[in-house]
C-alpha positions in Angstrom: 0.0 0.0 0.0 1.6 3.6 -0.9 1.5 6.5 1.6 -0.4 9.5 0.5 2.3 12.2 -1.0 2.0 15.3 0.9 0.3 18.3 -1.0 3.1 19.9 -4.0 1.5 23.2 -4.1 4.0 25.0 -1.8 6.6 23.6 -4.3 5.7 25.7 -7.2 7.5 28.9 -7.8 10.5 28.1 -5.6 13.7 28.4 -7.6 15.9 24.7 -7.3 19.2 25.9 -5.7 22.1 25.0 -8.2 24.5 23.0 -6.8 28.5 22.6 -7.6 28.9 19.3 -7.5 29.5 17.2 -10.3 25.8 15.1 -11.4 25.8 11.5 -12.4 23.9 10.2 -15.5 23.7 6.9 -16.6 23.1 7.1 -20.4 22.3 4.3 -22.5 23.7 4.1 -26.2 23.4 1.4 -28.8 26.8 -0.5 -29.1 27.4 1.2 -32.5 27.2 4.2 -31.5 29.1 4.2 -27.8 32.2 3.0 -29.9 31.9 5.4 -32.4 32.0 8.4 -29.8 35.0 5.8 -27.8 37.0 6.5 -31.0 36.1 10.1 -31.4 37.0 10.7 -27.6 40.6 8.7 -28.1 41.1 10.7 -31.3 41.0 13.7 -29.3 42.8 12.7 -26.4 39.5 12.8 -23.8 37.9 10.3 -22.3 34.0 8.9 -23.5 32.4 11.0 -21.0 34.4 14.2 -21.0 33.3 13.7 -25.5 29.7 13.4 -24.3 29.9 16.2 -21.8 31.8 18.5 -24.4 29.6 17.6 -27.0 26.6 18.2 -24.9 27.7 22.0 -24.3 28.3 22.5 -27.8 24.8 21.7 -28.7 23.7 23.6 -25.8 25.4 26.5 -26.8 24.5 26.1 -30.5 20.7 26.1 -29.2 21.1 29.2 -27.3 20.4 26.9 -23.6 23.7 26.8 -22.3 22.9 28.6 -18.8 25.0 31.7 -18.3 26.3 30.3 -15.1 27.9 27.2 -16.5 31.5 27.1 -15.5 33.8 25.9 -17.7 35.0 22.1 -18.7 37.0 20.7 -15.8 40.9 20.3 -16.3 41.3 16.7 -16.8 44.9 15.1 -15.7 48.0 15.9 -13.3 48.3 19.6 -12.1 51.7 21.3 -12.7 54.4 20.9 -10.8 55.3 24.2 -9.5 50.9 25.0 -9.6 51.9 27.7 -12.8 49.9 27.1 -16.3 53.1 25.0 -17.1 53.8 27.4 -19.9 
């Protein structure tokens, strides 16, 4: 037997907070296709979900829906030494 949900009317109109932490997605892809984007991802030296992420944004951005107050791609590998650009 289910409990009764408690009334959602105070829940409309109230902004969600946006959080900084990273969100989890699991994403399922034909076979075909999640090797394909493997191969695009290795071709450009990223990982499979860094591509999806990075491809994700582009299409955001080329829709006009990429919020304003997305930060940018994370830096992926080992920090510099000295914590300089490494330039």
């Amino acid at each position: 037997m289910r409990r009764p949900r408690a009334p959602a009317g105070h829940q409309y109109g109230v902004p969600v907070p946006v959080t900084k932490q990273r969100k989890q997605v699991l994403l399922r892809l034909d076979p075909a296709v999640h090797d394909a984007l493997a191969r695009w991802a290795a071709d450009e030296l990223r990982s499979t979900n860094a591509q999806v992420e990075y491809l994700l944004r582009q299409a955001l951005a080329a829709a006009g829906r990429l919020p304003k107050e997305t930060g940018p791609l994370p830096r992926r590998g080992r920090p510099p030494k000295d914590g300089t650009s490494g330039d």
